[in-house]
BAKEMI-129107 format. One record per residue (C-alpha): residue number from 1; residue in three letters; z, y negated, x. Coordinates in nm, 2 decimals, padded with zeros to 4 digits. Layout:
N
<lumpa resi="NUM" resn="ala" zz="Z" yy="Y" xx="X"/>
...
This chain:
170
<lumpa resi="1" resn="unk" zz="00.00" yy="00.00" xx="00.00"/>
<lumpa resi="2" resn="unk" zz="-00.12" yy="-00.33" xx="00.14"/>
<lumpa resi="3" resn="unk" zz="00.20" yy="-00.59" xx="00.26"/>
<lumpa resi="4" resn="unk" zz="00.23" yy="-00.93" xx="00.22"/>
<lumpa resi="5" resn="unk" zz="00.03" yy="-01.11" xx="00.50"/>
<lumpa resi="6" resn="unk" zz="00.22" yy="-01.40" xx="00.66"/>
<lumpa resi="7" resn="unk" zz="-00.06" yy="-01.57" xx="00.75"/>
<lumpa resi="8" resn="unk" zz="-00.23" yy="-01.55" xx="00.46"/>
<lumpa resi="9" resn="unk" zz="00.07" yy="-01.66" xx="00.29"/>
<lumpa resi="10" resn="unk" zz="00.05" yy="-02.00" xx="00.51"/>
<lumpa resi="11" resn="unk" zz="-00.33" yy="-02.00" xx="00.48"/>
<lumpa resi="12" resn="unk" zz="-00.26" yy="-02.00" xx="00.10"/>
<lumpa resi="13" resn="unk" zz="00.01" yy="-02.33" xx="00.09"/>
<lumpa resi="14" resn="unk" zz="-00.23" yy="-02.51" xx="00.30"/>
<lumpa resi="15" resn="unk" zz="-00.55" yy="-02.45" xx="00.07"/>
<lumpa resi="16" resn="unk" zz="-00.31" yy="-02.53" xx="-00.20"/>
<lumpa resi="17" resn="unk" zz="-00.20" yy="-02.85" xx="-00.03"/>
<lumpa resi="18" resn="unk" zz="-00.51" yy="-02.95" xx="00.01"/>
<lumpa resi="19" resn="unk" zz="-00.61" yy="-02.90" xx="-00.30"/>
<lumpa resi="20" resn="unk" zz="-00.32" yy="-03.08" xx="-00.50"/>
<lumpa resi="21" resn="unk" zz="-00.38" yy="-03.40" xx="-00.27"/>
<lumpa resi="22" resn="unk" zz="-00.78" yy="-03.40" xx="-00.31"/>
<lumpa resi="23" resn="unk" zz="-00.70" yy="-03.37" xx="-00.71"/>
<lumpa resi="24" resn="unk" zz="-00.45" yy="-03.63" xx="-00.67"/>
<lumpa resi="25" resn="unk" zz="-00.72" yy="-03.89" xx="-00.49"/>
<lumpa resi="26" resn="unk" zz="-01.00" yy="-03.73" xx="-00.65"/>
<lumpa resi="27" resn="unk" zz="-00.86" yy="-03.81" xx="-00.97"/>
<lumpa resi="28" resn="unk" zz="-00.70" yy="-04.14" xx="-00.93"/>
<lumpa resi="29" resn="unk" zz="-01.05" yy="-04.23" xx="-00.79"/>
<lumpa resi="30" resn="unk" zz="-01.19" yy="-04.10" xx="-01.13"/>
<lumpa resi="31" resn="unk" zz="-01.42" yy="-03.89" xx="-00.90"/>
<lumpa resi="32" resn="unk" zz="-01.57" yy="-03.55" xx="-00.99"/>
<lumpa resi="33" resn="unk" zz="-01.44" yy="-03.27" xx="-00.75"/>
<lumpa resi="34" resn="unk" zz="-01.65" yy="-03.02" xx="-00.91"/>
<lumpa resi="35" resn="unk" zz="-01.93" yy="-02.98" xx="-00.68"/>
<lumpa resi="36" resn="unk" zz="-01.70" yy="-03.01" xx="-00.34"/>
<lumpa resi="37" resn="unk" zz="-01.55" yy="-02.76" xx="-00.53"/>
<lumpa resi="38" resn="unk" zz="-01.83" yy="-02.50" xx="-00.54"/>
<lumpa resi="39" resn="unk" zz="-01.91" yy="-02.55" xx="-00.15"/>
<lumpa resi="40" resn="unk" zz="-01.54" yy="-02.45" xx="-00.10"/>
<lumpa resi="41" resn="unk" zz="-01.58" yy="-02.20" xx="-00.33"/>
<lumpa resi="42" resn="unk" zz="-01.93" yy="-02.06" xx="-00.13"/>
<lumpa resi="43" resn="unk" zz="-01.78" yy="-02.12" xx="00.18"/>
<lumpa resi="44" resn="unk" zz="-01.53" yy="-01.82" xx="00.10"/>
<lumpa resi="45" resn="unk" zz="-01.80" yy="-01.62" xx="-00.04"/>
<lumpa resi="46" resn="unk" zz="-01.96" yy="-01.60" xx="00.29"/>
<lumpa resi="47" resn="unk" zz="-01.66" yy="-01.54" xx="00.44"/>
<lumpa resi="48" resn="unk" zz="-01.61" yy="-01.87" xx="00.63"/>
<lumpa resi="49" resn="unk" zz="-01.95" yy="-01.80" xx="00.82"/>
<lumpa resi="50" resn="unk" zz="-01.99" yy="-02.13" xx="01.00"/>
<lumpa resi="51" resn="unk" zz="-02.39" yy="-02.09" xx="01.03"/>
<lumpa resi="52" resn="unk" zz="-02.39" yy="-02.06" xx="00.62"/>
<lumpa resi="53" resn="unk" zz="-02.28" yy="-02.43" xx="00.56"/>
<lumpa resi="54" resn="unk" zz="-02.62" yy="-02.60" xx="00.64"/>
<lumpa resi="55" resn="unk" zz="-02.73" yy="-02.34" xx="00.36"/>
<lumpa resi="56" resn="unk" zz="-02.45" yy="-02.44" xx="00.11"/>
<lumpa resi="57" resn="unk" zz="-02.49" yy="-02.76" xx="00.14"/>
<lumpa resi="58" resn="unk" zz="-02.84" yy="-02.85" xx="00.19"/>
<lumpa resi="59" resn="unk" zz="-02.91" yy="-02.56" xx="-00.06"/>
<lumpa resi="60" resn="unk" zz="-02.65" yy="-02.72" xx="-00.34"/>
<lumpa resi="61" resn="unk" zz="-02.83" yy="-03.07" xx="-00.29"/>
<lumpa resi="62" resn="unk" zz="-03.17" yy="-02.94" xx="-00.35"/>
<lumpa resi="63" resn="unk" zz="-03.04" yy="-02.77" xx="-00.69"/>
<lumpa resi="64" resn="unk" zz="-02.86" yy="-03.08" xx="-00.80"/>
<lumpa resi="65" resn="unk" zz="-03.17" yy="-03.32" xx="-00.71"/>
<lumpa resi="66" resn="unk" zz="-03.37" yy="-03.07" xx="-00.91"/>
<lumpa resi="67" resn="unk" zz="-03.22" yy="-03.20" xx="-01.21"/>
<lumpa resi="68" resn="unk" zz="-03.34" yy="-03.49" xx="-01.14"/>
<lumpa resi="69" resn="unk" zz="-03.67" yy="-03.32" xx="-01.07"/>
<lumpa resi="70" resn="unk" zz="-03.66" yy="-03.16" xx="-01.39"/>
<lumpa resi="71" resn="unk" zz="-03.64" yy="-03.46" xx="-01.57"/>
<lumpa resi="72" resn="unk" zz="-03.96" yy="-03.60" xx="-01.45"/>
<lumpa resi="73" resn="unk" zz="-04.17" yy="-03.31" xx="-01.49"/>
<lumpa resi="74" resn="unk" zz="-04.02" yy="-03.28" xx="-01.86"/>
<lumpa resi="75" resn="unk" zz="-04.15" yy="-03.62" xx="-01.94"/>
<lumpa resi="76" resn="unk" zz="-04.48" yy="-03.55" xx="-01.82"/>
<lumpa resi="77" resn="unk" zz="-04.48" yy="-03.17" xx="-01.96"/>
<lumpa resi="78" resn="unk" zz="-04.25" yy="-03.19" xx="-02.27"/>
<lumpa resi="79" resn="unk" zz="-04.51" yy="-03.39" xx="-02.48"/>
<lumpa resi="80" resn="unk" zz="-04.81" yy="-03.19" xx="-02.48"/>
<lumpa resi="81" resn="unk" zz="-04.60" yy="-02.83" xx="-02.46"/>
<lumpa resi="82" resn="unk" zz="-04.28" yy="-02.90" xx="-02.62"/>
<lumpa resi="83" resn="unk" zz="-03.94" yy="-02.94" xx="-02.49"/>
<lumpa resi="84" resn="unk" zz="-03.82" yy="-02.59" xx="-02.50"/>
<lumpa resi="85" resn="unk" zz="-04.18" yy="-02.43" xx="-02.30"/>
<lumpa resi="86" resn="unk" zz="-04.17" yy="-02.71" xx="-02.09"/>
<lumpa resi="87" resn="unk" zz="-03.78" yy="-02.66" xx="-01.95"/>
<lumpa resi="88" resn="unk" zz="-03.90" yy="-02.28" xx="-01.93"/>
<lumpa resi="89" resn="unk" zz="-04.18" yy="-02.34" xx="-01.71"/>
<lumpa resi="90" resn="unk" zz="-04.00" yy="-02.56" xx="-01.48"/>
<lumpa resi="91" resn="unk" zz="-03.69" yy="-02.29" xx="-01.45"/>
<lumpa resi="92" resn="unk" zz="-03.96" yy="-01.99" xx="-01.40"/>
<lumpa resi="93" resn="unk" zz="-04.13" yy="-02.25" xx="-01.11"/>
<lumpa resi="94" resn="unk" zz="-03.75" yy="-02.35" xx="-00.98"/>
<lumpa resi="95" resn="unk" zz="-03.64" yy="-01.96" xx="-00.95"/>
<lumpa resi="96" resn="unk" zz="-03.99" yy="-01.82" xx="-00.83"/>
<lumpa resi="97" resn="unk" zz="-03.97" yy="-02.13" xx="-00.54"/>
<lumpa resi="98" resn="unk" zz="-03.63" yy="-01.97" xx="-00.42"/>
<lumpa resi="99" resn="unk" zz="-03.75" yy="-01.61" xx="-00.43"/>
<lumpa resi="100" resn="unk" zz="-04.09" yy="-01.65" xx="-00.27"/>
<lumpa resi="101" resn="unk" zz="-03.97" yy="-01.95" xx="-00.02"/>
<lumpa resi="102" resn="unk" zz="-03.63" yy="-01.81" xx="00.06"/>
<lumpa resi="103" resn="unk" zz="-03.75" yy="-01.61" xx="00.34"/>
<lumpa resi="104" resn="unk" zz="-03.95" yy="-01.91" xx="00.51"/>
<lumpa resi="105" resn="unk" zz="-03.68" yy="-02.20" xx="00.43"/>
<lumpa resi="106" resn="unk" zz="-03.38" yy="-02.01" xx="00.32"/>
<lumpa resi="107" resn="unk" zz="-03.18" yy="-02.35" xx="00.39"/>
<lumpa resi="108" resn="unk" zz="-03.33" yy="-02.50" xx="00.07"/>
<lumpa resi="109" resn="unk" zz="-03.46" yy="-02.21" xx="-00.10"/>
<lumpa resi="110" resn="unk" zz="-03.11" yy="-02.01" xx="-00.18"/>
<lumpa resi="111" resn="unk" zz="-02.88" yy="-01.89" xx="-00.48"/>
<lumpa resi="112" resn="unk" zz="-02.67" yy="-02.20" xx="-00.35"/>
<lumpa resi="113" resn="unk" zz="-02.97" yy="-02.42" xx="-00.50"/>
<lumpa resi="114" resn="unk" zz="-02.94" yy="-02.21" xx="-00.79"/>
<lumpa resi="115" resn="unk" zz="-02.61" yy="-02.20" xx="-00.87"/>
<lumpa resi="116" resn="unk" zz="-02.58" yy="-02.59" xx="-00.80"/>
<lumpa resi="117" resn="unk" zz="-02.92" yy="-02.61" xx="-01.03"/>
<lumpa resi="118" resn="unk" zz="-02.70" yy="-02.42" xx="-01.31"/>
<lumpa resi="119" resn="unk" zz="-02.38" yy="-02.59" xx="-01.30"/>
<lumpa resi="120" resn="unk" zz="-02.51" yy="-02.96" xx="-01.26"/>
<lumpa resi="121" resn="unk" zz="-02.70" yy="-02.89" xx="-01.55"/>
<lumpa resi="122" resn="unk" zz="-02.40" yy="-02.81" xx="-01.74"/>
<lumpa resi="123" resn="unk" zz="-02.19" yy="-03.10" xx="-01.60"/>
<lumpa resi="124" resn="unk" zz="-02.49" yy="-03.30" xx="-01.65"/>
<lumpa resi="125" resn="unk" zz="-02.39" yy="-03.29" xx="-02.04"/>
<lumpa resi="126" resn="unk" zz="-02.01" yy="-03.46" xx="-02.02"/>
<lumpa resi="127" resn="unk" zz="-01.96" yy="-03.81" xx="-02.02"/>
<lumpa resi="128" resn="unk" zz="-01.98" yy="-04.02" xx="-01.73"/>
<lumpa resi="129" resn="unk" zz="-02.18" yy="-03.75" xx="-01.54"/>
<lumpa resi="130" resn="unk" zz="-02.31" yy="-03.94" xx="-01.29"/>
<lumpa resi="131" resn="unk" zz="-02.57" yy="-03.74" xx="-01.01"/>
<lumpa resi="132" resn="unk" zz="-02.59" yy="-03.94" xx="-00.71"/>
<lumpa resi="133" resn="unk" zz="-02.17" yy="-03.95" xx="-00.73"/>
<lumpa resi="134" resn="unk" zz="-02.23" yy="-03.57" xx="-00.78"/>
<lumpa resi="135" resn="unk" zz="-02.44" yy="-03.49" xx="-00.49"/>
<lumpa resi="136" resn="unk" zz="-02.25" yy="-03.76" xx="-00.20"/>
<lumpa resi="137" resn="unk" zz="-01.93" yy="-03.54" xx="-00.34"/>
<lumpa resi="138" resn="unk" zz="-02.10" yy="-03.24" xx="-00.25"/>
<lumpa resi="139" resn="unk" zz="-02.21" yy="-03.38" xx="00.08"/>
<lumpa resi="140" resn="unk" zz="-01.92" yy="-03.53" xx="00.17"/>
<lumpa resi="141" resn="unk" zz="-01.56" yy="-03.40" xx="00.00"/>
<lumpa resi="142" resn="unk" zz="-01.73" yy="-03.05" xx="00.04"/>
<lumpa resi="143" resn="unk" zz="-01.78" yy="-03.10" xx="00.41"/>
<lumpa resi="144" resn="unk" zz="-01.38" yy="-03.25" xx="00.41"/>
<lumpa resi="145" resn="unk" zz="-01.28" yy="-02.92" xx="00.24"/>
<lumpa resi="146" resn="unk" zz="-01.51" yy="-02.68" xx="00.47"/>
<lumpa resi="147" resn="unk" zz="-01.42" yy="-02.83" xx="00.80"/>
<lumpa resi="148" resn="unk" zz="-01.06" yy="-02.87" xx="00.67"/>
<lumpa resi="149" resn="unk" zz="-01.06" yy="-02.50" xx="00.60"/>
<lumpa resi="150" resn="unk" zz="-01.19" yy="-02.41" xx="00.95"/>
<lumpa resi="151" resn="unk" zz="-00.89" yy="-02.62" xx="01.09"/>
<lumpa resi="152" resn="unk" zz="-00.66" yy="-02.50" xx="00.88"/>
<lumpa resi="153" resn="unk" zz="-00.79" yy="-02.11" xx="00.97"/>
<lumpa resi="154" resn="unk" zz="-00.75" yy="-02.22" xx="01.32"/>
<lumpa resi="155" resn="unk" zz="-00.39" yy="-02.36" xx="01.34"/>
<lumpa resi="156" resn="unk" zz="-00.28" yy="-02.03" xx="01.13"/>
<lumpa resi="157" resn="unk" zz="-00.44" yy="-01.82" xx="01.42"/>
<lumpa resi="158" resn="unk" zz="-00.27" yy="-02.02" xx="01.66"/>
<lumpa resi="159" resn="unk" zz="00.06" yy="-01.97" xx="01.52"/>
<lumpa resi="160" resn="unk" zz="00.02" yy="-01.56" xx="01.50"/>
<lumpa resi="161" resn="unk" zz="-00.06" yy="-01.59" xx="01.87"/>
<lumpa resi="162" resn="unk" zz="00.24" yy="-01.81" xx="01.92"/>
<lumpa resi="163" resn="unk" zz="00.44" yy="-01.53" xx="01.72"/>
<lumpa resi="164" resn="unk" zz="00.31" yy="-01.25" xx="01.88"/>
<lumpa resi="165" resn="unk" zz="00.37" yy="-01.40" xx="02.22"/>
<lumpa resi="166" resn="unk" zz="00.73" yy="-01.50" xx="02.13"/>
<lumpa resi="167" resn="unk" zz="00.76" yy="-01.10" xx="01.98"/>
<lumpa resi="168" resn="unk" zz="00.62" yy="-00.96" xx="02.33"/>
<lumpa resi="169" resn="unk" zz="00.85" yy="-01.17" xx="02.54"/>
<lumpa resi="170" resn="unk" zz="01.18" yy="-01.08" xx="02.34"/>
């Protein structure tokens, strides 16, 4: 039966930690966390794989400006096909892109996009949504929490060391 892991223990109060103080700010500034939220989110999922941010983030941005993207094509599309067909055709174009480009641009072309694609679109329908506050969140509170994760990953490392060293020298 698995133990409780110290380290992930203080791993765990730190994420917390910095996640009640980005709510905190986040919210006093009236700012939508969501998207940082899903990089942090990814950036688990690939289990803290350095080389993977470029694709979270550059990925999440090209889904969230594809709303935008969307948008224009429905204005020129929407009228002569409908609304509905329209929106379709887009989505078929959006997730054939990411399977037949993925392999030649996979920092663009990525379930990141995707999933960023999905959830704007959602958030996209509450009040005050605003994009462009959307996507420099993403860029920039989303790179706070990855980098913030990498330190805190490193100072619990350095700490077991210290532990270990103090064990081996008693």
């Amino acid at each position: 039966m698995a133990k409780l892991d110290k380290n992930r223990m203080i791993f765990g109060l730190m994420l917390i930690i910095l996640i009640a103080v980005a709510e905190i700010i986040g919210g006093a500034a009236k700012m939508p966390l969501w998207s940082a939220f899903m990089v942090m989110i990814f950036f688990f999922v690939v289990h803290e794989d350095k080389t993977k941010i470029p694709h979270i983030i550059i990925g999440g941005l090209f889904g969230m400006a594809n709303l935008i993207i969307v948008k224009i094509f429905l204005g020129f599309a929407a009228p002569s096909l409908g609304l509905e067909l329209a929106r379709l055709i887009y989505i078929l174009i959006f997730v054939y892109a990411i399977v037949a480009l993925g392999e030649i641009i996979p920092v663009v072309f990525n379930a990141f996009a995707f999933m960023f694609f999905l959830v704007t679109a959602l958030a996209a329908k509450t009040p005050d949504f605003n994009i462009y506050v959307s996507m420099a969140v993403e860029v920039v509170i989303g790179l706070i929490f990855v980098y913030a994760i990498l330190g805190m990953a490193r100072i619990v490392a350095m700490l077991a060391m210290r532990g270990a060293a103090i064990k081996a020298n008693s």
